[in-house]
C-alpha positions as CSV (number, residue, x, y, z in Angstrom):
1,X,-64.0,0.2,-14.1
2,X,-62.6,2.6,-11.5
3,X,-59.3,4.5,-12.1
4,X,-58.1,2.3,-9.4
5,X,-58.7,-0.9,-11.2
6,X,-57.7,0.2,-14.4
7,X,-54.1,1.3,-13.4
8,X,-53.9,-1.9,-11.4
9,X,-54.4,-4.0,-14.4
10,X,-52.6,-1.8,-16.9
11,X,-49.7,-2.5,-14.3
12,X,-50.2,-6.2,-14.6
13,X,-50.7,-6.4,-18.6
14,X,-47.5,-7.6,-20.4
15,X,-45.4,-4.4,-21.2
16,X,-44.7,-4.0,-25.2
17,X,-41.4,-4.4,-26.7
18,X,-39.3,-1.5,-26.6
19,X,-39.3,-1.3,-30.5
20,X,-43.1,-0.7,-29.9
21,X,-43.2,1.7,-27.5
22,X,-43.9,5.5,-27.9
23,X,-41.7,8.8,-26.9
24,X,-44.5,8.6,-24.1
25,X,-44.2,5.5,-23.0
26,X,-40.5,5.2,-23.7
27,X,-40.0,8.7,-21.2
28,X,-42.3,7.2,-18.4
29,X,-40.7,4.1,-18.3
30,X,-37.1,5.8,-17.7
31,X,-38.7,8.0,-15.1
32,X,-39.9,4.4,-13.1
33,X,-36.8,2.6,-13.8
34,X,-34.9,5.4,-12.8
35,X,-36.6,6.5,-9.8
36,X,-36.1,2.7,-8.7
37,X,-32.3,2.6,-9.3
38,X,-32.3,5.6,-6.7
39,X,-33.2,3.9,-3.4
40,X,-29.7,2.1,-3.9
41,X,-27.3,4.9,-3.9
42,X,-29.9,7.0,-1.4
43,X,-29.6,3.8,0.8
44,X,-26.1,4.2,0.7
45,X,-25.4,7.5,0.8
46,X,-28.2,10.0,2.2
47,X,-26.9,9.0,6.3
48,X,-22.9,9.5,5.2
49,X,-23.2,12.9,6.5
50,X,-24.9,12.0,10.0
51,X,-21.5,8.8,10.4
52,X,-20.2,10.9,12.8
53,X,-23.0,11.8,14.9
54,X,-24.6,8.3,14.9
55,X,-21.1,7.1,16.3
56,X,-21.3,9.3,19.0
57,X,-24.9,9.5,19.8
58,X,-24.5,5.3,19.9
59,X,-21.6,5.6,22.1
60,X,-19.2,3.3,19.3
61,X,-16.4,3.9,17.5
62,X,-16.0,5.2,13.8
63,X,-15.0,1.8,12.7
64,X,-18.1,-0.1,14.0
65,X,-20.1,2.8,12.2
66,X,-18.9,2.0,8.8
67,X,-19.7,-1.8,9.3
68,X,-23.5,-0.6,8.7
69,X,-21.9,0.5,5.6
70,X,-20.6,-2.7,4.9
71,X,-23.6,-4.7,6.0
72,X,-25.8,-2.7,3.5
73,X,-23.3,-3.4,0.7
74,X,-23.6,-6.9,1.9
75,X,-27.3,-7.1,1.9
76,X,-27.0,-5.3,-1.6
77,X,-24.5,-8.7,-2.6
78,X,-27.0,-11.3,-1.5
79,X,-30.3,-9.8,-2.5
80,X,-29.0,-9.7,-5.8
81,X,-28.1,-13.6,-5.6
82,X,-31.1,-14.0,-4.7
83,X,-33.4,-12.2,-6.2
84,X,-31.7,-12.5,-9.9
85,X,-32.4,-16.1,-10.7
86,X,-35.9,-15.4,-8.8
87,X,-36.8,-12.6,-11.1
88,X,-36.1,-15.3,-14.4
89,X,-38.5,-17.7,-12.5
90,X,-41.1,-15.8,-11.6
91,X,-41.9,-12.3,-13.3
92,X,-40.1,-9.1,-12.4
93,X,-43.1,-7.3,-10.1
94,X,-43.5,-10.0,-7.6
95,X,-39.8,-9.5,-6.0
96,X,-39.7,-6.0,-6.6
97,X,-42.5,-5.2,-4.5
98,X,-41.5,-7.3,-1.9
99,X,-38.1,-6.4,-2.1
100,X,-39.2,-2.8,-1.9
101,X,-41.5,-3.5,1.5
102,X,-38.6,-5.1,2.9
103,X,-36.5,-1.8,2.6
104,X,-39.6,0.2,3.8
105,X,-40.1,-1.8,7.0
106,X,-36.4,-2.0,7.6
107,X,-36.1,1.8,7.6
108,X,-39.0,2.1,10.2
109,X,-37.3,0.2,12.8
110,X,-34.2,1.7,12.3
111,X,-36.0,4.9,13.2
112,X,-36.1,2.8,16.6
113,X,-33.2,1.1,17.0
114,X,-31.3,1.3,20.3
115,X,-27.9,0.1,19.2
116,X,-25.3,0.3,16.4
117,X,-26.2,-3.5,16.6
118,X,-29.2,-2.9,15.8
119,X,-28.9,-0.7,13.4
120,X,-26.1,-2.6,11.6
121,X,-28.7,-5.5,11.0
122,X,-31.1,-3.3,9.8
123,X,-28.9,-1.8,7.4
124,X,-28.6,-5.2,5.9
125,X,-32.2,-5.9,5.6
126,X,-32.5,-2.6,3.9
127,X,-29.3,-3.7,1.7
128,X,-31.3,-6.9,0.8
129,X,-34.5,-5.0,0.1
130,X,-32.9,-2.0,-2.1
131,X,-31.0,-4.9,-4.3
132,X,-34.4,-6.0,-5.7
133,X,-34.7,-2.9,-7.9
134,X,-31.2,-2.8,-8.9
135,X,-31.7,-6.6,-10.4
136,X,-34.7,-5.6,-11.7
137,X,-34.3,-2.4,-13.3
138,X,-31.3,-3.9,-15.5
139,X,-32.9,-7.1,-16.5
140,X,-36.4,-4.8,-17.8
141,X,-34.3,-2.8,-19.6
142,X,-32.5,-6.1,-20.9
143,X,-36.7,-7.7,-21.5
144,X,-37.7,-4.5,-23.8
145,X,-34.5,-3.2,-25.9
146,X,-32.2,-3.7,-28.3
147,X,-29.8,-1.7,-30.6
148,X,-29.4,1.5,-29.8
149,X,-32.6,1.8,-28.1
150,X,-30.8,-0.3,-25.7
151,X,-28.1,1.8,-25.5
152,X,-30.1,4.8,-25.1
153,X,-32.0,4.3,-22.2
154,X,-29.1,2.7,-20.1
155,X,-27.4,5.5,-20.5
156,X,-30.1,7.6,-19.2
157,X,-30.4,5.3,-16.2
158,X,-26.9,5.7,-16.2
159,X,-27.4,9.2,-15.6
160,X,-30.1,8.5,-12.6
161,X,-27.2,6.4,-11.3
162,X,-25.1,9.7,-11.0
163,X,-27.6,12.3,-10.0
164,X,-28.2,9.9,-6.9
165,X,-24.6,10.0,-5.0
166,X,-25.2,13.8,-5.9
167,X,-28.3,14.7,-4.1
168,X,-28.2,12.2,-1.8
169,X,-25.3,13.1,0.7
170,X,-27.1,17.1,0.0
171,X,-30.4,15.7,1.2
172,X,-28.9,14.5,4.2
173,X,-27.0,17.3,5.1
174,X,-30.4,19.3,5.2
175,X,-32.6,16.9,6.9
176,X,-29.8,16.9,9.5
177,X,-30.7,21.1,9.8
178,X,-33.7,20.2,11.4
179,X,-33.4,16.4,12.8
180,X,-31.0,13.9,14.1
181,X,-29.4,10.9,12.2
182,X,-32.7,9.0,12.7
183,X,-34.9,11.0,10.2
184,X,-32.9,10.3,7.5
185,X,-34.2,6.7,8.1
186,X,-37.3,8.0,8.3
187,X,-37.1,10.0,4.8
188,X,-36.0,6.9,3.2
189,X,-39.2,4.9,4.6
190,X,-41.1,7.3,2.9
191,X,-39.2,7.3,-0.5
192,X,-39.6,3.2,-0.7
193,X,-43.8,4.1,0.4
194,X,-43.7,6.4,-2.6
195,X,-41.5,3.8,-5.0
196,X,-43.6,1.2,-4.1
197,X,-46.7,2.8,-5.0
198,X,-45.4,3.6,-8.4
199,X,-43.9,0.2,-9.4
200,X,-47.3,-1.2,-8.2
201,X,-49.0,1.1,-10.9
202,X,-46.5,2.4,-13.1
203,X,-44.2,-1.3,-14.2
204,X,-45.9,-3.5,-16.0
205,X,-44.6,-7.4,-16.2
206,X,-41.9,-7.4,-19.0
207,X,-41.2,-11.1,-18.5
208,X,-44.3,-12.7,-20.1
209,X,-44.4,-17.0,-18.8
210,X,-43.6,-18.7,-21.9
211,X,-39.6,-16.5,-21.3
212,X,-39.4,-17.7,-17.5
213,X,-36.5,-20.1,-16.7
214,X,-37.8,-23.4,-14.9
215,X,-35.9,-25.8,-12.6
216,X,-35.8,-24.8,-9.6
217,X,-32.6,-24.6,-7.2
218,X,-31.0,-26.8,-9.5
219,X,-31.4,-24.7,-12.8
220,X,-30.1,-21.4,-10.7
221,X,-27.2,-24.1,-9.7
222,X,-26.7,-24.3,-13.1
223,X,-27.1,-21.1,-14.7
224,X,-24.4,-20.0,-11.8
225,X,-22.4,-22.7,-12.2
226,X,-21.9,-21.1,-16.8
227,X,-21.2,-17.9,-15.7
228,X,-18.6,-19.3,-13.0
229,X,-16.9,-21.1,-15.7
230,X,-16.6,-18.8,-18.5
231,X,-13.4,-17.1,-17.5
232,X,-13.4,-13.6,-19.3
233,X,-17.0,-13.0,-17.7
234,X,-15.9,-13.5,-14.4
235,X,-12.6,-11.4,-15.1
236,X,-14.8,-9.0,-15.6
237,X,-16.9,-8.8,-13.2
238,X,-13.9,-9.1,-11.0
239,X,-13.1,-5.6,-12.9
240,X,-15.8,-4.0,-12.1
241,X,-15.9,-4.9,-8.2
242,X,-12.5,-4.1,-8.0
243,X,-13.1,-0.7,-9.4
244,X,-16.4,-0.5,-7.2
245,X,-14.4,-1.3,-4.4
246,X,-12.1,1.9,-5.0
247,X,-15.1,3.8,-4.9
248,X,-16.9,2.8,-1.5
249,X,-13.9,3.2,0.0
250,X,-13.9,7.0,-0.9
251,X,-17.7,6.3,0.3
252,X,-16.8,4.9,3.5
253,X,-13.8,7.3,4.1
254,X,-14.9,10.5,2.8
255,X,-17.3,11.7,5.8
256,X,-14.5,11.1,8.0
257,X,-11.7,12.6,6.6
258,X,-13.6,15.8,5.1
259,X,-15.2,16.3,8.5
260,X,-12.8,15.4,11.3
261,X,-9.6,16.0,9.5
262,X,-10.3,19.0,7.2
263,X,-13.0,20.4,9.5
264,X,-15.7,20.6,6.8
265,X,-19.2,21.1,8.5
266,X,-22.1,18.6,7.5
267,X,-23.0,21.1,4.7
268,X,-20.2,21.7,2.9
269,X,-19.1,17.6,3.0
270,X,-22.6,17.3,1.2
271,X,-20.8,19.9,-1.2
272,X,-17.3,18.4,-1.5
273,X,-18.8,14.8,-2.1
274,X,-21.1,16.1,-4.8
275,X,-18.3,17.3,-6.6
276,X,-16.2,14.2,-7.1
277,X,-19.8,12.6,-7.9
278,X,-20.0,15.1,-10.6
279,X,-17.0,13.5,-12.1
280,X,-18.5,9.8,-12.1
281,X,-21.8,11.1,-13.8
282,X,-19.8,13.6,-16.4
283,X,-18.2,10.2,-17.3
284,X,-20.5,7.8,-17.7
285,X,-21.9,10.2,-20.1
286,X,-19.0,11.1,-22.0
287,X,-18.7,7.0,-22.5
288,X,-22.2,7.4,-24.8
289,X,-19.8,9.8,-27.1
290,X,-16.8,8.1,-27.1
291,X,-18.3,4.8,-27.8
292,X,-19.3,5.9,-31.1
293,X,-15.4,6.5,-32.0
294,X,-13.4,3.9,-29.5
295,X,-14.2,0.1,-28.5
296,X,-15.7,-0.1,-24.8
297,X,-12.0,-2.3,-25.0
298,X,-10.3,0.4,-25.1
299,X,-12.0,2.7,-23.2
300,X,-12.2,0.4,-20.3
301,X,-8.4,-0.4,-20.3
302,X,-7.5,3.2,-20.9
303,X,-9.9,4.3,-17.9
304,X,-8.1,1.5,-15.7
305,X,-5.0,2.9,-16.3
306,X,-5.5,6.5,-15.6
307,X,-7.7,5.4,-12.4
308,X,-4.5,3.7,-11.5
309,X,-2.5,6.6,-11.5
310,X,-4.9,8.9,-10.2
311,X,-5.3,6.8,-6.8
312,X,-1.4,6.5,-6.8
313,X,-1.1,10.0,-7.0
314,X,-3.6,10.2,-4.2
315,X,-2.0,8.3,-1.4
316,X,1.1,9.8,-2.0
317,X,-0.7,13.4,-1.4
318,X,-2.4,11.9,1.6
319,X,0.4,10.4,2.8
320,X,2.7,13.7,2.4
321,X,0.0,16.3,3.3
322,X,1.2,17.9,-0.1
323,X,-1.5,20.4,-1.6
324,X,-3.7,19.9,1.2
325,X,-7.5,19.3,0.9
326,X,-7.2,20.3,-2.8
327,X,-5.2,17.7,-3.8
328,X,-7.2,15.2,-2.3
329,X,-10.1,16.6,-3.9
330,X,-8.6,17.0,-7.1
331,X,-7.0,13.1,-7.7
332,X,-10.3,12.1,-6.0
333,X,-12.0,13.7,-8.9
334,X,-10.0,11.8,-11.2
335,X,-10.3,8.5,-10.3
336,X,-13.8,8.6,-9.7
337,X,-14.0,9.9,-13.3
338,X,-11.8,7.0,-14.4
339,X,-14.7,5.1,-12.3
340,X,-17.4,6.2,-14.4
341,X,-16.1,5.2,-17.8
342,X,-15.0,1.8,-16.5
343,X,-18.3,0.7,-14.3
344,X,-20.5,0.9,-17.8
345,X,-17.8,-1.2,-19.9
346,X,-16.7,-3.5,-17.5
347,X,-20.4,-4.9,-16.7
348,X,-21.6,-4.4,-20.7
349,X,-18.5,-6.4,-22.0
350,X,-19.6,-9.2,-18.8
351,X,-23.2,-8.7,-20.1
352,X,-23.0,-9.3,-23.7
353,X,-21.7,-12.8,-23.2
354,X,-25.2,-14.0,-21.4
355,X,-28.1,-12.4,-22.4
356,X,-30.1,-15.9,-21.9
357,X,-29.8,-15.5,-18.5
358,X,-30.0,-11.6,-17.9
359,X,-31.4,-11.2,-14.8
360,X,-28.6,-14.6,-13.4
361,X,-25.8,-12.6,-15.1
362,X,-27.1,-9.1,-13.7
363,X,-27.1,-10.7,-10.3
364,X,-23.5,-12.3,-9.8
365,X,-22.5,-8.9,-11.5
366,X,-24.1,-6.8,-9.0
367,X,-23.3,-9.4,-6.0
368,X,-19.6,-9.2,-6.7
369,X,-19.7,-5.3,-6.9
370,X,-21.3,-4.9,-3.2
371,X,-19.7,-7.5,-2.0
372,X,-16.2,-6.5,-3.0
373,X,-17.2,-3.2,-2.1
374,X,-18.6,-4.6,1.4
375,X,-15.0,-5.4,2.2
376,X,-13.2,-1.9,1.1
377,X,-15.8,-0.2,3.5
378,X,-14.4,-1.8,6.9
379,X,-10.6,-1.8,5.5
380,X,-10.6,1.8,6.0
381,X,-11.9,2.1,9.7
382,X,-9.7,-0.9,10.2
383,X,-6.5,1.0,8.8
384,X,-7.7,4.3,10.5
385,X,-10.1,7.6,9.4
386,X,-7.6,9.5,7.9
387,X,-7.1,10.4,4.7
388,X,-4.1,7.8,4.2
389,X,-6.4,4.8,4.8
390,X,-8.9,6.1,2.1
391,X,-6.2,6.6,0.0
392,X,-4.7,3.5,0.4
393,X,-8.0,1.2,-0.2
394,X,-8.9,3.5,-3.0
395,X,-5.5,3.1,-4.9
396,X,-5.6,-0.6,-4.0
397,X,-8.7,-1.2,-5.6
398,X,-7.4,0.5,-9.1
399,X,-4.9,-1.2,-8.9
400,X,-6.2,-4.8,-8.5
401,X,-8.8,-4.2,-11.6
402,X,-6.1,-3.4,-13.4
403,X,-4.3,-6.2,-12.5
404,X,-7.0,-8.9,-12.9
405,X,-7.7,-6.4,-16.2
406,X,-4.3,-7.7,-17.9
407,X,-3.7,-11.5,-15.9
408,X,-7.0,-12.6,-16.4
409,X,-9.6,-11.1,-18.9
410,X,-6.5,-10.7,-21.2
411,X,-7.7,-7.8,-23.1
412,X,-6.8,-9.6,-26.4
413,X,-9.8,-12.4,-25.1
414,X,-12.2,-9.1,-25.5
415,X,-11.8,-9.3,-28.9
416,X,-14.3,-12.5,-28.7
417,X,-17.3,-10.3,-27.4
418,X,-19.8,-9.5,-30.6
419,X,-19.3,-6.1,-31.0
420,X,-22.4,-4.9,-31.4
421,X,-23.5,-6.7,-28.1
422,X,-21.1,-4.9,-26.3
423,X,-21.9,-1.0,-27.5
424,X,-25.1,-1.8,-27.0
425,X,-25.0,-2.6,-22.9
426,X,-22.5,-0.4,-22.7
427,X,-24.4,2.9,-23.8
């Protein structure tokens, strides 16, 4: 057998439960699903830096830019509708690889495109494309583990999840040293050539037949139809797009009002953003800790509420000019640290409640956070590229979780979740 063949149907052999696997096996399998969970945040983030120049170069306004924001957040939304219930029926390696070619191709052609048109369709298609290894990297790790194995790896892919926003914005700035906004289209074609070469021969299937879901359109209808009706899980999902929605607004906003109003050069954006995404990734891994001494409750309704403040606190710097740059920097920090200890609650506590239908659940989960998120993006270039639009979205969005937090989950209702279930996806 040729090394070719024998990768190719290693790939394809049934992956081993996680309680089977070695350090090896356990540490290569973190570095695929990880590596895949990239191409969402580098979708979203590596062309931030270039916003500015692709509006002028297109001859459109900043506003019109940021809807290719929004349309890859929306792409990201309906992918994930779609590919969820899909991955249950089918296997987990068919839609990622097709998912992942979808992204590729879209990239090329925006490479090409003429128009912020264009381009804004484009973005979607790669939106659509990147959302098949989201789904799927959170519904393997949900085939494999349980227990704290569970916990363990999410959290490291937590940590891929934060490294991401960090480099990406830095990579951008530097491809922009030596190209225009279009190579960074380019670089992204070749990261999805690369990821799909490794998911072809580095994933095996972890959703053996006799586990697929069967029915069709109408079971999907179905399975969506549960999680619609159970009221604390979509209370919490609402959570989490809220507070998702606070943070692509600062997405959306940031290259804007770091650039054009604070005069910050394409460099040292890459720098300022990376520091407020140092706060998210700081936080999702102090959650691991503090887990072990507080209820993902807690720590979720405590998080909420200093978010809350924070992006109060914000727009009334942006909106007096007190402190300057470093104010805004500093309450950004803050609530995007808030962010990161409420993103991995928020979903685990939504999680735990359907673990039959993992890859459904992960889906509406994930749809609702881009989607919410796809309608912050164009609130700020509808209320202006200052720093008071930003602010203003970014508070909003604390503030709404927070409100849906208390009037709908009802944090007493939490107190249903197994516990166990819950630390568990949260880790």
């Amino acid at each position: 057998m040729t090394a070719t063949a024998e990768m190719t149907e290693r790939a394809t052999r049934p992956q081993l439960s996680g309680e089977l696997m070695t350090s090896r096996q356990r540490l290569r399998l973190v570095l695929v699903l990880g590596s895949l969970i990239a191409i969402g945040p580098l979708t979203i983030d590596m062309y931030l830096p270039a916003l500015p120049a692709i509006a002028a170069d297109l001859h459109t306004t900043s506003a019109a830019v940021q809807l290719t924001l929004t349309g890859t957040l929306a792409g990201l939304a309906l992918g994930q509708l779609l590919i969820g219930p899909l991955s249950d029926a089918v296997g987990r390696r068919v839609p990622l690889l097709v998912g992942t070619g979808l992204h590729i191709l879209a990239s090329v052609l925006c490479v090409i495109a003429p128009n912020i048109g264009m381009v804004g369709t484009l973005r979607v298609l790669q939106g659509l494309g990147a959302a098949a290894t989201s789904v799927v990297a959170v519904a393997v790790v949900r085939d494999l583990f349980t227990g704290a194995a569970f916990a363990k790896l999410f959290s490291r892919l937590m940590l891929v999840m934060g490294v991401a926003p960090i480099l990406a914005p830095t990579l951008g700035s530097g491809l922009l040293r030596w190209s225009d906004w279009r190579g960074v289209f380019m670089a992204l074609a070749a990261f999805g050539v690369l990821l799909v070469t490794v998911a072809a021969f580095g994933l095996p299937e972890t959703l053996p037949p006799a586990r697929r879901r069967r029915g069709g359109v109408a079971a999907t209808v179905r399975d969506y139809g549960s999680l619609l009706r159970d009221r604390t899980f979509v209370g919490l999902v609402l959570v989490a797009g809220l507070a998702m929605a606070a943070l692509f607004a600062y997405v959306a906003g940031s290259s804007f009002v770091f650039q054009e109003q604070y005069g910050l050069d394409e460099q040292q954006f890459g720098l300022a953003f990376g520091a407020g995404a140092v706060g998210l990734i700081t936080a999702t891994q102090l959650n691991v800790r503090l887990l072990r001494r507080y209820s993902p409750q807690r720590i979720l309704i405590t998080a909420l509420g200093v978010g809350t403040a924070a992006g109060l606190v914000l727009l009334v710097f942006a909106a007096t000019g007190f402190g300057g740059l470093a104010s805004i920097l500093a309450t950004l920090w803050v609530v995007l640290a808030a962010g990161g200890l409420a993103l991995p609650n928020a979903p685990a506590l939504a999680l735990s409640r359907h673990g039959e239908a993992a890859g459904t659940a992960a889906a509406l989960l994930g749809a609702v956070q881009f989607g919410v998120g796809a309608l912050a993006a164009p609130m700020v270039g509808i209320l202006g590229t200052g720093s008071v639009a930003m602010a203003g979205v970014v508070a909003g969005g604390m503030v709404a979780a927070m409100t849906v937090l208390l009037a709908v989950v009802r944090p007493a209702r939490l107190g249903e979740v197994e516990p166990g279930a819950v630390a568990v996806a949260a880790g």
